[in-house]
N, C-alpha and C positions, 0 to 999 in steps of 0.2 A: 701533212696531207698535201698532194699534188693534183693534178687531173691530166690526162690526155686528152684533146679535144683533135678526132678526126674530120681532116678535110677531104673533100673530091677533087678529080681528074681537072673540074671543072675552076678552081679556087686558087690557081698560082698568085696571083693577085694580093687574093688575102694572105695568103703565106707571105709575103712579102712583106709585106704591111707587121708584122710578127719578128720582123731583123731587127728592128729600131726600138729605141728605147719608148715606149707608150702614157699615156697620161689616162686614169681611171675619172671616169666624168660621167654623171647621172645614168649611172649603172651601163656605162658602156667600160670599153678599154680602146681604145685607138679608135674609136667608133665604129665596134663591132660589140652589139647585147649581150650581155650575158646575165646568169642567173647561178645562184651559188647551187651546190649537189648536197647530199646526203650528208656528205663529209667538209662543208662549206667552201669546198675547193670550186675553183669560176669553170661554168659550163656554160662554151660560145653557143648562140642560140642559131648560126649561120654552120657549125660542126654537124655531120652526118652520124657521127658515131663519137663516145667519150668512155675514156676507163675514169674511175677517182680510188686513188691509190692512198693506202697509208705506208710513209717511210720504216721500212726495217733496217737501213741501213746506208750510210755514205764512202762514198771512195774518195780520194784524192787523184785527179790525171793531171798532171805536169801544170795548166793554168785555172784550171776549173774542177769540180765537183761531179761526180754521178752517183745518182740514188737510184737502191734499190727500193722499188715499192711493191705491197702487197696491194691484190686488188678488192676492194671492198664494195663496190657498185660499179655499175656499168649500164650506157644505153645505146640502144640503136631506134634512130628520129627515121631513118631511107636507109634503101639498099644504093650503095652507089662502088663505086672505085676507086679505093684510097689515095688522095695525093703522095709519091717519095719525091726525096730529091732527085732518084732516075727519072724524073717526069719534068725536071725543071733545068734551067741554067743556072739556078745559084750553085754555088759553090761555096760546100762549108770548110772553115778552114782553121776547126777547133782539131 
Protein backbone atom coordinates (compact mmCIF):
# COMPACT_ATOMS: atom_id res chain seq x y z
CA UNK A 1 0.00 0.00 0.00
CA UNK A 2 1.25 3.62 -0.93
CA UNK A 3 -0.79 6.98 -0.68
CA UNK A 4 -0.36 10.12 -2.73
CA UNK A 5 -0.70 13.10 -0.68
CA UNK A 6 -1.72 16.37 -2.95
CA UNK A 7 -0.15 19.64 -2.29
CA UNK A 8 -1.28 23.33 -3.55
CA UNK A 9 0.22 26.14 -5.57
CA UNK A 10 0.61 27.48 -2.26
CA UNK A 11 3.01 24.53 -0.50
CA UNK A 12 6.58 24.75 -2.41
CA UNK A 13 7.86 24.86 1.15
CA UNK A 14 6.37 21.77 2.20
CA UNK A 15 7.43 20.04 -0.84
CA UNK A 16 10.67 20.75 -0.05
CA UNK A 17 10.87 19.76 3.25
CA UNK A 18 9.80 15.92 1.49
CA UNK A 19 13.65 15.95 -0.55
CA UNK A 20 15.38 14.93 2.71
CA UNK A 21 15.38 12.00 4.48
CA UNK A 22 12.49 12.50 7.49
CA UNK A 23 12.24 11.36 11.09
CA UNK A 24 8.46 9.92 12.13
CA UNK A 25 7.82 11.52 15.66
CA UNK A 26 4.51 11.63 17.79
CA UNK A 27 2.40 11.11 14.73
CA UNK A 28 4.04 13.58 12.66
CA UNK A 29 6.81 12.96 9.87
CA UNK A 30 9.33 15.91 9.32
CA UNK A 31 6.81 17.76 11.38
CA UNK A 32 4.02 17.57 9.08
CA UNK A 33 0.46 15.35 10.82
CA UNK A 34 -0.54 12.92 9.66
CA UNK A 35 -3.16 10.13 10.13
CA UNK A 36 -3.02 6.68 8.50
CA UNK A 37 -6.14 5.91 5.55
CA UNK A 38 -8.28 3.05 4.86
CA UNK A 39 -5.33 1.23 3.71
CA UNK A 40 -3.06 2.47 6.69
CA UNK A 41 -0.93 4.24 4.08
CA UNK A 42 0.00 8.06 5.99
CA UNK A 43 -2.36 10.88 4.98
CA UNK A 44 -0.63 14.46 5.56
CA UNK A 45 -3.23 16.38 7.21
CA UNK A 46 -1.76 19.77 5.61
CA UNK A 47 -2.41 17.63 1.64
CA UNK A 48 -5.57 19.17 -0.21
CA UNK A 49 -6.33 15.97 -1.83
CA UNK A 50 -4.83 12.09 -1.44
CA UNK A 51 -5.25 8.84 -3.61
CA UNK A 52 -4.31 5.36 -1.22
CA UNK A 53 -3.19 2.82 -3.69
CA UNK A 54 -2.59 -0.79 -3.35
CA UNK A 55 0.68 -2.16 -5.38
CA UNK A 56 -0.13 -4.35 -8.58
CA UNK A 57 3.06 -4.15 -9.69
CA UNK A 58 6.99 -3.03 -9.70
CA UNK A 59 9.43 -1.97 -12.41
CA UNK A 60 12.96 -1.66 -12.13
CA UNK A 61 14.36 2.14 -13.83
CA UNK A 62 18.21 2.09 -13.91
CA UNK A 63 18.74 3.45 -9.92
CA UNK A 64 15.27 3.15 -8.41
CA UNK A 65 11.87 1.39 -8.40
CA UNK A 66 8.41 2.47 -9.86
CA UNK A 67 5.04 0.97 -8.79
CA UNK A 68 2.18 0.53 -10.14
CA UNK A 69 -0.81 0.99 -7.91
CA UNK A 70 -4.34 0.48 -8.01
CA UNK A 71 -6.54 3.01 -6.45
CA UNK A 72 -8.57 1.96 -3.51
CA UNK A 73 -9.83 5.15 -1.62
CA UNK A 74 -9.27 8.62 -2.28
CA UNK A 75 -10.11 12.13 -0.69
CA UNK A 76 -10.75 15.61 -1.43
CA UNK A 77 -10.36 17.93 2.25
CA UNK A 78 -10.46 21.74 -0.67
CA UNK A 79 -10.71 22.63 -3.99
CA UNK A 80 -7.22 24.11 -4.68
CA UNK A 81 -4.43 23.93 -7.61
CA UNK A 82 -2.10 21.10 -7.50
CA UNK A 83 1.52 21.80 -6.63
CA UNK A 84 4.11 20.09 -10.08
CA UNK A 85 7.47 20.60 -10.25
CA UNK A 86 6.49 23.16 -13.41
CA UNK A 87 5.66 25.36 -10.42
CA UNK A 88 8.79 25.06 -8.59
CA UNK A 89 12.72 25.39 -9.08
CA UNK A 90 13.67 21.99 -7.82
CA UNK A 91 14.96 20.07 -10.07
CA UNK A 92 14.50 16.29 -10.07
CA UNK A 93 17.29 14.46 -11.29
CA UNK A 94 16.17 10.72 -10.87
Amino acid sequence: MFSLNFLDTEQEDLARRFTQPLQSENGTLGGSPYSTGETGAPLFTEAFAHLECRVLDKMEAGDHSDYLGQVVAAGLERPANILTDLDTTMDYGG
